[in-house]
LODREN-468833 format. One record per residue (C-alpha): x, y, z; residue number from 1. Coordinates in nm, 4 decimals, padded with zeros to 6 digits, always signed. Example, Ala and Ser with C-alpha at 12.3 -4.5 7.8 and 13.67 -1.06 7.14 Angstrom:
# residues 2
{vodo {+01.2300,-00.4500,+00.7800},1}
{vodo {+01.3670,-00.1060,+00.7140},2}
This chain:
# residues 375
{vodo {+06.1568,+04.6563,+09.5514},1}
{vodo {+06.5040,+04.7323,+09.3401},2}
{vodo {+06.7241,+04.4983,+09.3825},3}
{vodo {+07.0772,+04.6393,+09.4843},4}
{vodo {+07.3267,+04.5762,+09.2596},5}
{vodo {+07.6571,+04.4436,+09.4411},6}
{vodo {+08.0063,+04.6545,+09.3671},7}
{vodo {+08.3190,+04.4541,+09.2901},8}
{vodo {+08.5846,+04.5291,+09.5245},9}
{vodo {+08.8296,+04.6399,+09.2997},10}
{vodo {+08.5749,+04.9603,+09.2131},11}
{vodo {+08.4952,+05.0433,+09.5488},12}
{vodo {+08.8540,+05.0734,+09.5949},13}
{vodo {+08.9023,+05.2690,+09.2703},14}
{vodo {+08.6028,+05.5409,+09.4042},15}
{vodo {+08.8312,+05.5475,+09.7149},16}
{vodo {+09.1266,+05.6393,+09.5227},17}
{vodo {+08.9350,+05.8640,+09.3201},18}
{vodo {+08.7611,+06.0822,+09.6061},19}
{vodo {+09.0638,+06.0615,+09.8202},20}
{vodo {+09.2440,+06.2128,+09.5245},21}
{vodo {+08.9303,+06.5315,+09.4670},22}
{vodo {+09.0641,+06.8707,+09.6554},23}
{vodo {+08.9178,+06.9024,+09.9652},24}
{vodo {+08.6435,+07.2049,+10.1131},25}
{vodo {+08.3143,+07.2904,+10.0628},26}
{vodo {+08.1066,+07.1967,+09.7804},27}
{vodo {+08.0258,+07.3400,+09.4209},28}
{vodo {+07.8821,+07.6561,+09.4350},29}
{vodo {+07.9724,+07.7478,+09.8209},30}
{vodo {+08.2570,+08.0231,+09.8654},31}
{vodo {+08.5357,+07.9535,+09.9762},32}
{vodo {+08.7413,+08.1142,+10.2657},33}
{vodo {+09.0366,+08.2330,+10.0604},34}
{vodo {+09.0702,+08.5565,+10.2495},35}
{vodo {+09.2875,+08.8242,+10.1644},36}
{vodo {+09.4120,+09.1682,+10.2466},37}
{vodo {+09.7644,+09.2380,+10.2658},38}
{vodo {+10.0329,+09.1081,+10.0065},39}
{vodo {+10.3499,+09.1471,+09.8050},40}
{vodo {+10.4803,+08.9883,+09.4803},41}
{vodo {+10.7619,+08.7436,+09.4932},42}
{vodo {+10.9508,+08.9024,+09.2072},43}
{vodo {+11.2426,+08.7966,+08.9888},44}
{vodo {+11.2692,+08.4865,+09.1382},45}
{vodo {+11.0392,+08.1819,+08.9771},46}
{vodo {+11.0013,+08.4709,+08.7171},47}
{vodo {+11.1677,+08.7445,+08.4666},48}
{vodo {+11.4987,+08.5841,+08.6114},49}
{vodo {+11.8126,+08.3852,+08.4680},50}
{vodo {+11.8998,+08.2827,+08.7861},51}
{vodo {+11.9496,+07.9179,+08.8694},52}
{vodo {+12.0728,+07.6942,+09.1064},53}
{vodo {+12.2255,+07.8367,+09.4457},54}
{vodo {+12.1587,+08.1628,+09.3040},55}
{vodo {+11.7992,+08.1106,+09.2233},56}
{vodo {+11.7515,+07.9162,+09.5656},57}
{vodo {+11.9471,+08.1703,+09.8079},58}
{vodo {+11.6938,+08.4781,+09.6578},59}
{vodo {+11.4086,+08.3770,+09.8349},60}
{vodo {+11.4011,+08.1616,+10.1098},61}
{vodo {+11.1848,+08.0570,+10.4447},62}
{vodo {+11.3260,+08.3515,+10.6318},63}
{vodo {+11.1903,+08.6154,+10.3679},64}
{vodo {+10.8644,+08.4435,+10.4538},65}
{vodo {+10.9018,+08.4916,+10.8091},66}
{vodo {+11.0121,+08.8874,+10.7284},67}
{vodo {+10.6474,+08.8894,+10.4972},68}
{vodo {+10.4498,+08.7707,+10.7896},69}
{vodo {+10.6154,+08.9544,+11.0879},70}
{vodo {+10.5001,+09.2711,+10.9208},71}
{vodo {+10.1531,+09.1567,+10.9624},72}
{vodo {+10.0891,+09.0634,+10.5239},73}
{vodo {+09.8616,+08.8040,+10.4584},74}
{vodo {+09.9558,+08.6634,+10.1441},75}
{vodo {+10.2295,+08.6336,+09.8952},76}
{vodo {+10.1427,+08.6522,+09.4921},77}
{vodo {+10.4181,+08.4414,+09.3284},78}
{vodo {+10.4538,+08.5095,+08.9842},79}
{vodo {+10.6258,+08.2662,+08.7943},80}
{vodo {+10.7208,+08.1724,+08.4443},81}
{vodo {+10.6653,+07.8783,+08.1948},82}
{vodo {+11.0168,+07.9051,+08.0597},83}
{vodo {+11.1300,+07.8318,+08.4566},84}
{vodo {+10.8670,+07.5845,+08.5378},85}
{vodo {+10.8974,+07.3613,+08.1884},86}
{vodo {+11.1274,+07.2792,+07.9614},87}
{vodo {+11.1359,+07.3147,+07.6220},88}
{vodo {+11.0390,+06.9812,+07.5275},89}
{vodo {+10.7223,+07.0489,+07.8287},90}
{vodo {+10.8491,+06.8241,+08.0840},91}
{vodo {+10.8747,+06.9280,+08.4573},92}
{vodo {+11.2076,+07.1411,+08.5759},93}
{vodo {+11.2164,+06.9553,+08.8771},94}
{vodo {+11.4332,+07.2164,+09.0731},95}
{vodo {+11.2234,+07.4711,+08.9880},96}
{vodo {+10.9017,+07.2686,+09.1063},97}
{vodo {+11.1209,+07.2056,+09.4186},98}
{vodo {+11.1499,+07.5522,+09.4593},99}
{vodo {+10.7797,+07.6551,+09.4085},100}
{vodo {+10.6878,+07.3728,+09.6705},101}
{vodo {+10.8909,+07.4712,+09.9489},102}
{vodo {+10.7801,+07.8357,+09.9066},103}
{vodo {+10.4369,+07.7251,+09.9447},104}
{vodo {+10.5065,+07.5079,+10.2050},105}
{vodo {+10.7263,+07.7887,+10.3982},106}
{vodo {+10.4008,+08.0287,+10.3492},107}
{vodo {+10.1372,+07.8028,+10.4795},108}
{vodo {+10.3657,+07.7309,+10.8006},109}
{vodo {+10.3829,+08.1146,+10.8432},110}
{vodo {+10.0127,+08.1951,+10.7929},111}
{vodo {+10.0736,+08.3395,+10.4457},112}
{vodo {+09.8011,+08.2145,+10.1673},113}
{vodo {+09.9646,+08.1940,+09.8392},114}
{vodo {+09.8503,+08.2717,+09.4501},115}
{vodo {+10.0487,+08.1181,+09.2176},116}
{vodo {+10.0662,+08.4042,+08.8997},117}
{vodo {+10.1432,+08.2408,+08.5380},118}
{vodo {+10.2966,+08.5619,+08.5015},119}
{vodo {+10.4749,+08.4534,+08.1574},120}
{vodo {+10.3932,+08.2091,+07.8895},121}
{vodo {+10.6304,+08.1113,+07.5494},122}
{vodo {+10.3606,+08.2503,+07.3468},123}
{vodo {+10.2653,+08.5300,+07.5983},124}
{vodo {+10.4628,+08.8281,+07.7595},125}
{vodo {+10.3060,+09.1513,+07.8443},126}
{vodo {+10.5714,+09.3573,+07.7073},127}
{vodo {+10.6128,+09.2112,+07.3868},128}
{vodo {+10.4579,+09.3284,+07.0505},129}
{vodo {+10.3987,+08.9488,+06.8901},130}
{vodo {+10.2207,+08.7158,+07.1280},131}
{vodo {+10.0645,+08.4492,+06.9266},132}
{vodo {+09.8740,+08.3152,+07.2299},133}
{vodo {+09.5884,+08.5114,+07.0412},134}
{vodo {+09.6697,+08.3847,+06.7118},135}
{vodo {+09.7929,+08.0388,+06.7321},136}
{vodo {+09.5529,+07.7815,+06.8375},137}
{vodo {+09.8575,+07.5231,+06.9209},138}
{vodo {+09.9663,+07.8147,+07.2008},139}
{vodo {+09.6075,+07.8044,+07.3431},140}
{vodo {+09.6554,+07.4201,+07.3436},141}
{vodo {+09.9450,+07.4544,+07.5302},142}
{vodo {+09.7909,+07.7067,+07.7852},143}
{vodo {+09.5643,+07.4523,+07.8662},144}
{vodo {+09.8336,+07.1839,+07.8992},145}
{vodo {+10.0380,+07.4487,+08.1690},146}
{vodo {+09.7751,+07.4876,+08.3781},147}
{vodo {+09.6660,+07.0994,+08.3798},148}
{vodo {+10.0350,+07.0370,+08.4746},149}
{vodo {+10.0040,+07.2914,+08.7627},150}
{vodo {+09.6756,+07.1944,+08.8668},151}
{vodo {+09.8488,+06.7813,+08.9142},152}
{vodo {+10.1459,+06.9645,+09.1110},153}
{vodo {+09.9105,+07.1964,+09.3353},154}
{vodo {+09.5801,+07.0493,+09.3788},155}
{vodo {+09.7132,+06.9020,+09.6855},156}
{vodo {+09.7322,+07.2053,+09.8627},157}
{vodo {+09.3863,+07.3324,+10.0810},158}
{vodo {+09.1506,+07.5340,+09.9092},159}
{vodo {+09.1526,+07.8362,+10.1629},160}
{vodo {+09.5231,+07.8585,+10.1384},161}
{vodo {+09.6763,+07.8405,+09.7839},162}
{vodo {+09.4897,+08.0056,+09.4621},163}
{vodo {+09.5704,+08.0092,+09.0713},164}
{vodo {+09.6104,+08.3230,+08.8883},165}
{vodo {+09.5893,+08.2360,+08.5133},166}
{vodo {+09.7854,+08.4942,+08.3572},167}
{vodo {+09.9574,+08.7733,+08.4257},168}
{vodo {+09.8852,+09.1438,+08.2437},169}
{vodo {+09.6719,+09.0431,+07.8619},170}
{vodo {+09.7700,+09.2343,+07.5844},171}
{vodo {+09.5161,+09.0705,+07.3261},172}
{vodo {+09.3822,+09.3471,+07.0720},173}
{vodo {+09.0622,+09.3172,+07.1393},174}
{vodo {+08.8409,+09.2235,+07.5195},175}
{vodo {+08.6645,+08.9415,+07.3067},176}
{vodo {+09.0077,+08.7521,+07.2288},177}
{vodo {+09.1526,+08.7843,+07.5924},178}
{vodo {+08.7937,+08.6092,+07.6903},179}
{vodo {+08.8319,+08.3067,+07.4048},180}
{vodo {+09.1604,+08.2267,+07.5343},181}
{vodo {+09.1033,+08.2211,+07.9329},182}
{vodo {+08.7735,+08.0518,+07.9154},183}
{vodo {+08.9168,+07.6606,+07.7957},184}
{vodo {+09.1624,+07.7796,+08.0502},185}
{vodo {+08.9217,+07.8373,+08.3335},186}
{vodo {+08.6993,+07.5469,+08.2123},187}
{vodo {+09.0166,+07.2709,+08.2022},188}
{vodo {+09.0983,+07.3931,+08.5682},189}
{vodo {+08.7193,+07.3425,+08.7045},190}
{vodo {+08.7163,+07.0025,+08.5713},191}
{vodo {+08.9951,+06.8919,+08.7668},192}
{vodo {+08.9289,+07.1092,+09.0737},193}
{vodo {+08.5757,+07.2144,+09.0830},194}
{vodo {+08.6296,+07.4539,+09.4204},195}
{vodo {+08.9809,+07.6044,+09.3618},196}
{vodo {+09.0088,+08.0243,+09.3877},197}
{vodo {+09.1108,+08.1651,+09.0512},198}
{vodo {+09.2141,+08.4758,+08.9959},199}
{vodo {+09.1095,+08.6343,+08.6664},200}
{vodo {+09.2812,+08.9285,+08.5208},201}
{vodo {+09.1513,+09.2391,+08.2814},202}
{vodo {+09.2813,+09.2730,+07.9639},203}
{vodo {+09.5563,+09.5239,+07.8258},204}
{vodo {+09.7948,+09.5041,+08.0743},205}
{vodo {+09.4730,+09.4015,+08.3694},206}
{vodo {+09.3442,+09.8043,+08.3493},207}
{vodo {+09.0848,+09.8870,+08.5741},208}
{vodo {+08.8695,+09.9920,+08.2684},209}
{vodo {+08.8887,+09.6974,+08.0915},210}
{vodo {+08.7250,+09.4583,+08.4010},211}
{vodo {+08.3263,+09.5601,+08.2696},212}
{vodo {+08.4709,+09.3440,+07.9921},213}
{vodo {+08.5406,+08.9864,+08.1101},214}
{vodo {+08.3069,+08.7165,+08.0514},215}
{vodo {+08.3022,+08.6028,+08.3419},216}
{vodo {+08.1167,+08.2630,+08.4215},217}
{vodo {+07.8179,+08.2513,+08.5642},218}
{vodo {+07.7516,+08.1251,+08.9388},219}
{vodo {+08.1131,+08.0445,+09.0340},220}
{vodo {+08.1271,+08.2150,+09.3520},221}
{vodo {+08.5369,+08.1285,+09.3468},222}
{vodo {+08.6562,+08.3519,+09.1596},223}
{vodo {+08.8825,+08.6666,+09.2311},224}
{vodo {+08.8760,+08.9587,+08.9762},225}
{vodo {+09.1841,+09.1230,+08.9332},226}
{vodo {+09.3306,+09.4518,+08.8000},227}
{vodo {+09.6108,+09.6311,+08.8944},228}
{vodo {+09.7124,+10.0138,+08.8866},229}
{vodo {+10.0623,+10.2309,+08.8655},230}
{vodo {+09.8219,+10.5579,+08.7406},231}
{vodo {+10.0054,+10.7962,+08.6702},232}
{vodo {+10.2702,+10.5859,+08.4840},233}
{vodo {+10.4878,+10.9497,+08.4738},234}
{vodo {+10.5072,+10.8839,+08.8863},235}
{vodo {+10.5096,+10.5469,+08.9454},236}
{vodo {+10.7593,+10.4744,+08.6749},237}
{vodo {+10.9591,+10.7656,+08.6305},238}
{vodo {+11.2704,+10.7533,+08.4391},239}
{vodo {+11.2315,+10.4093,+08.4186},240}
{vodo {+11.4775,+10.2723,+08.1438},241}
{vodo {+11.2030,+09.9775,+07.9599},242}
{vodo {+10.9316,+10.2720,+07.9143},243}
{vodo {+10.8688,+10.6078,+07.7312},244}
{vodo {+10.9614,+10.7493,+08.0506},245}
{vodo {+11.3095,+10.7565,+08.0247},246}
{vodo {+11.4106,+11.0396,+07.8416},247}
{vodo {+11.2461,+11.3265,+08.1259},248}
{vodo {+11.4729,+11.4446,+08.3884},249}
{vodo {+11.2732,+11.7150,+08.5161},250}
{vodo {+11.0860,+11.6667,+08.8432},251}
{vodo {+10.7023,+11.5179,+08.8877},252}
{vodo {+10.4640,+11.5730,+09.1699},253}
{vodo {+10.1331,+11.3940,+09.3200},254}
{vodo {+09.9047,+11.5030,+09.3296},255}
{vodo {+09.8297,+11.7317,+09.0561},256}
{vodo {+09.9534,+11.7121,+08.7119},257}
{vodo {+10.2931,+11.4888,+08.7124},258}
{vodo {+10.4567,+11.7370,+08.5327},259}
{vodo {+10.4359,+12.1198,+08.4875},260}
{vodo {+10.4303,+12.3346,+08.1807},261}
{vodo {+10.7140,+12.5565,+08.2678},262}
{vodo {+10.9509,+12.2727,+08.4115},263}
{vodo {+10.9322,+12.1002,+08.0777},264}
{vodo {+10.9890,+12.3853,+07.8705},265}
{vodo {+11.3102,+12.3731,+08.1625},266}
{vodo {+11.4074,+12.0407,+07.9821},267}
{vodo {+11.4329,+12.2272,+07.5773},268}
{vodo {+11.1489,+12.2089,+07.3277},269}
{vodo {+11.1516,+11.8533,+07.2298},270}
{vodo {+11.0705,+11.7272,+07.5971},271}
{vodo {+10.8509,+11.9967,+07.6305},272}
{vodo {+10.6691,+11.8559,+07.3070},273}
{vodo {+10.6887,+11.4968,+07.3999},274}
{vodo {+10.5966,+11.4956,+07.7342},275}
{vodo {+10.3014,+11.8366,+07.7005},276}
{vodo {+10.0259,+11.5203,+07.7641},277}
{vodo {+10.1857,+11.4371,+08.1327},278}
{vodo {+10.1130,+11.8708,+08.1884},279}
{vodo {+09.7430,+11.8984,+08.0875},280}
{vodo {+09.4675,+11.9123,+08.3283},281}
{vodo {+09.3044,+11.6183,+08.2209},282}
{vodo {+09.6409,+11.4151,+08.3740},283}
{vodo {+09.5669,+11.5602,+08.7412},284}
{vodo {+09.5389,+11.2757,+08.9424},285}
{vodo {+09.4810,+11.2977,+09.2930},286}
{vodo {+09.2802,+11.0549,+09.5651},287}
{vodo {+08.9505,+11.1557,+09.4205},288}
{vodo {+09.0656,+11.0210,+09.0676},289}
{vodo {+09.2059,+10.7078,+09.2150},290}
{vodo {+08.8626,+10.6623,+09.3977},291}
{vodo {+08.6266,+10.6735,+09.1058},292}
{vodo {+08.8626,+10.4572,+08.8992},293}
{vodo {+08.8618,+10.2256,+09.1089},294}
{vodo {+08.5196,+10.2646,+09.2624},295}
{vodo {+08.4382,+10.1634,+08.8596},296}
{vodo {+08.6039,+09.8215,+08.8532},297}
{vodo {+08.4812,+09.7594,+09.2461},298}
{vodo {+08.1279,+09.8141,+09.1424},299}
{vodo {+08.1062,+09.5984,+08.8308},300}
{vodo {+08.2290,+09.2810,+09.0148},301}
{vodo {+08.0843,+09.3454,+09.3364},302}
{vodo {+07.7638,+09.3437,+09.1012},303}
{vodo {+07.8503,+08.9822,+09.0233},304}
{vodo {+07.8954,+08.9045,+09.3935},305}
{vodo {+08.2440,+08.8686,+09.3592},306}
{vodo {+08.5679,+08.9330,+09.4827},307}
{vodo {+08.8180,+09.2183,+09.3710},308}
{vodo {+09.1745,+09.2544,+09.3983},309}
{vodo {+09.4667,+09.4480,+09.3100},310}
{vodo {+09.7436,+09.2498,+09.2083},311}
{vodo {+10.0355,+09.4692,+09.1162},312}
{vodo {+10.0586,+09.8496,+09.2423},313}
{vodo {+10.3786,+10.0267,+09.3691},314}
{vodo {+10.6029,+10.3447,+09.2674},315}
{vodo {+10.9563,+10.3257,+09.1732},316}
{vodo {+11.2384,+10.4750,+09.4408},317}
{vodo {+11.3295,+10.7352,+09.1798},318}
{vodo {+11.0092,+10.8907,+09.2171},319}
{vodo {+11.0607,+11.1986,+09.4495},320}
{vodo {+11.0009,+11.0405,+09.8035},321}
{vodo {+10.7181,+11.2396,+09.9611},322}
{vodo {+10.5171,+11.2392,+09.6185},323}
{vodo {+10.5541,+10.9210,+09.6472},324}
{vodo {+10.4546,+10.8426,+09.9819},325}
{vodo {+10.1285,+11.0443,+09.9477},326}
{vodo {+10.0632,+10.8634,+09.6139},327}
{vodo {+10.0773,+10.5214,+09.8387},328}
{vodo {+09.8988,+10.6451,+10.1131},329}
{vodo {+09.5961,+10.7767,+09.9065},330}
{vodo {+09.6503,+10.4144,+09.7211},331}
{vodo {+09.5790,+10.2305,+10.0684},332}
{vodo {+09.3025,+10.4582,+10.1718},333}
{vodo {+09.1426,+10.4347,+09.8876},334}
{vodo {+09.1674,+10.0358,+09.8991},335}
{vodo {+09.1105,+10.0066,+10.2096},336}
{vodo {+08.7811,+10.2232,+10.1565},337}
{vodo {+08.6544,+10.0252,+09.8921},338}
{vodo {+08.7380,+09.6597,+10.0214},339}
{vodo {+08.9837,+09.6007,+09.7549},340}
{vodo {+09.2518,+09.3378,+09.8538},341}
{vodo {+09.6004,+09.4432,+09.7336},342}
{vodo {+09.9652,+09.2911,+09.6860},343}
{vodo {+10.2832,+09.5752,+09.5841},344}
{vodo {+10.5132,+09.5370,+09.3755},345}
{vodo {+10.7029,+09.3979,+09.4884},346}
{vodo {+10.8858,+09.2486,+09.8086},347}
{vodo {+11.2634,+09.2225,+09.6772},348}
{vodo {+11.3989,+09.4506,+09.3753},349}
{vodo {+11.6152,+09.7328,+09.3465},350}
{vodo {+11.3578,+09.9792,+09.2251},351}
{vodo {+11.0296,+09.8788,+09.3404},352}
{vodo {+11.1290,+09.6686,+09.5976},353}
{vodo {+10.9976,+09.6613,+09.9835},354}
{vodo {+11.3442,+09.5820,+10.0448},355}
{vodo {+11.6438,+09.5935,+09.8353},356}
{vodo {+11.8357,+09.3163,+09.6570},357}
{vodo {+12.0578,+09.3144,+09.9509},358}
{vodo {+11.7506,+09.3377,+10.1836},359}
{vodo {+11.7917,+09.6164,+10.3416},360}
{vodo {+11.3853,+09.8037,+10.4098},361}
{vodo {+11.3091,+10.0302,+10.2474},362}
{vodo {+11.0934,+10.1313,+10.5697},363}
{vodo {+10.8369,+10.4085,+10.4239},364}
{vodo {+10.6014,+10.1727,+10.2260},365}
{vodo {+10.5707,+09.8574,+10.4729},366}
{vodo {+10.4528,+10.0644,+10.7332},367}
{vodo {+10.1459,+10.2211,+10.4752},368}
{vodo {+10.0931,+09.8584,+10.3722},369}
{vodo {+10.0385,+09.7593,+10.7306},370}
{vodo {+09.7938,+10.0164,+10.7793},371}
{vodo {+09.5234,+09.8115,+10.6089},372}
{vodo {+09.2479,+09.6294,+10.7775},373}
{vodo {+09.2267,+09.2452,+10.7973},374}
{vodo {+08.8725,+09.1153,+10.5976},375}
C-alpha cells in the first residue's frame, strides 16, 4: 500500500488560491456557450479617439447599452486601443481601465456579451504603411505583454459572456507572417486562460479570402474566426475622404456595377480613367456574389468545426439610401443564410453610425439588423 504523503497547510491553501483564481466553465476541449448573433462596434470611444476625461466618459455610457439591447442585439464588439489602455512607459491608464470595466459590467447587466477588439497596437495600425509588428521582434514581445495585461484585468469575467479579439484588420505582407505573430499571442493567452473565446482575424485588412490561410490550432473548439466585408468599397465607402474614393462625385448603384461607363465619362476623362475598374463587369456585385464569397470563408472554418463571424460590415450615409438599404438587406440575408454572426459598423459615428454623434437613429439599418435570427 502507498503511503499518502501529508500536505502542509500553507500549500493546500496556496492550491486554493490558485484554483479559486483559474476562469471558471467547462473544461479543456469542451465549447463554450459564447453565443452570438446580433452586434455593433463601440466606435471612437476606447479607440481611434483623443477624447478624454468627461468627454471620453459622457460618449458611451449605461444608457447606450440599454438603447443596444432594447433593439433586440446580442453583443457589443469594443474595439479599443493600446495607446488608450497603456501608457507609454506600459503601465495601466487607470481611467481608461475604469472605463472598459464599467462598459462590461453595464453589458452583462443588460444581456449583452462583450468582445474586447485590440483594434490598435504602437507597432500596428491597419491603415498605416510601416507596422513593424512584423519586423521587430521587441513589438511581438510587447504584443504578448498587452494581451497578458488584459488577460489579469478580464479573466475575471465568465467565459460565456466576455471574449478577446486579438487584433483588429492585419496588414502583414505575407499570410505566413500574420500567423508567426498571433500564434505566441494565442499561446500566452491559453496559458493563463485555457477556456476563454478568442476571436481570430484574416489577414490584409481580415478579407474573406484570406481566412483558408490561418493556422489555426488544432482541437481548440474556442475559437471564433473572423472576417469582415464592406465589398464593394465604391458603395460602402463612397466619397469617403481617408480612401481612393474621394475624388468621384458621380452616382453608384447596388446591385450591378457601382459605377457606369457613361456616368464617369459624365465626371471628364481623368475620372473616367481612374475609376473605369469600379464600371467593368467583373465589379457587379449583387446577393449572389456576396453569397459565394462568403459561402468560401463559411465553409473553410465550418470544416474545422468552428465558429465564423463578421466583425465589421456597414455602408456609409453618403451612399445613395435605397442602394444602400438593398446592399444591407442582401448583407443580412445572406448572413443570416449561412449562420454567420455579425456586428456593423458601427453604433455611434457620423457616417457609419446606427445613430449619430448626437444620437439621433438613423432608423433604416437597426430595423434590417433586427431581422436576424437568435443561434
Amino acid at each position: 500500500m502507498k503511503k499518502i504523503k501529508k500536505f502542509h497547510p500553507f500549500l493546500i491553501t496556496l492550491l486554493m488560491i490558485v484554483a479559486a483564481l483559474l476562469p471558471t466553465g467547462e473544461a479543456t476541449g469542451k465549447r463554450v456557450k459564447f453565443n452570438i448573433m446580433r452586434g455593433t462596434n463601440i466606435a471612437h470611444w476606447l479607440s481611434q479617439s483623443g477624447a478624454r476625461g468627461s468627454e471620453r466618459t459622457a460618449y458611451f455610457t449605461e444608457a447606450d447599452i440599454a438603447r443596444i439591447a432594447s433593439w433586440g442585439f446580442d453583443h457589443i464588439r469594443l474595439p479599443i486601443d493600446e495607446e488608450q489602455m497603456f501608457r507609454q512607459d506600459g503601465s495601466k491608464d487607470p481611467e481608461a481601465f475604469a472605463l472598459l470595466h464599467n462598459a462590461i459590467d453595464s453589458s452583462l447587466k443588460h444581456g449583452l456579451r462583450v468582445i474586447v477588439d485590440m483594434h490598435i497596437l504602437r507597432a500596428h495600425y491597419f491603415n498605416s504603411k510601416n507596422n513593424p509588428l512584423f519586423t521587430d521582434p521587441a513589438a511581438g514581445r510587447r504584443f504578448i505583454e498587452v494581451w497578458q495585461a488584459l488577460s489579469g484585468e478580464l479573466h475575471k469575467y465568465p467565459l460565456t459572456k466576455v471574449a478577446y479579439e486579438l487584433m483588429n484588420e492585419p496588414v502583414a505582407d505575407n499570410d505566413a507572417d500574420w500567423n508567426k505573430v498571433y500564434l505566441p499571442v494565442y499561446r500566452a493567452i491559453r496559458a493563463l486562460e485555457p477556456n476563454r473565446v478568442i476571436v481570430i482575424g484574416s489577414n490584409r485588412w481580415q478579407a474573406f479570402d484570406k481566412v483558408k490561410y490561418l493556422e489555426l490550432p488544432e482541437g481548440d473548439k474556442n475559437i471564433i474566426v473572423s472576417f469582415h466585408y464592406y465589398n464593394p468599397f465604391a458603395l460602402t465607402h463612397y466619397r469617403t475622404s481617408w480612401t481612393d474614393m474621394k475624388d468621384y462625385k458621380g452616382p453608384v448603384h447596388y446591385p450591378g456595377t457601382p459605377m457606369r461607363a457613361d456616368e464617369l465619362q459624365a465626371e471628364g476623362s481623368a475620372i473616367a480613367k481612374k475609376y473605369k475598374w469600379w464600371s467593368e463587369p467583373a465589379q457587379t456585385y449583387d446577393r449572389t456574389r456576396i453569397y459565394r464569397e462568403m459561402k468560401e470563408a463559411a465553409d473553410y472554418v465550418k470544416a474545422k468545426g468552428l465558429r465564423i463571424y463578421c466583425g465589421e460590415f456597414g455602408a456609409l450615409w453618403n451612399s445613395p439610401l435605397e442602394d444602400r438599404l438593398r446592399w444591407f438587406r442582401d448583407m443580412i440575408s445572406v448572413m443570416d443564410e449561412l449562420g454567420i454572426a455579425r456586428a456593423s459598423w458601427c453604433y455611434k459615428e457620423d457616417g457609419f453610425g446606427l445613430v449619430d454623434t448626437g444620437g439621433k437613429e438613423t432608423c433604416e439599418e437597426i430595423r434590417l439588423m433586427q431581422t436576424g435570427r437568435k443561434k
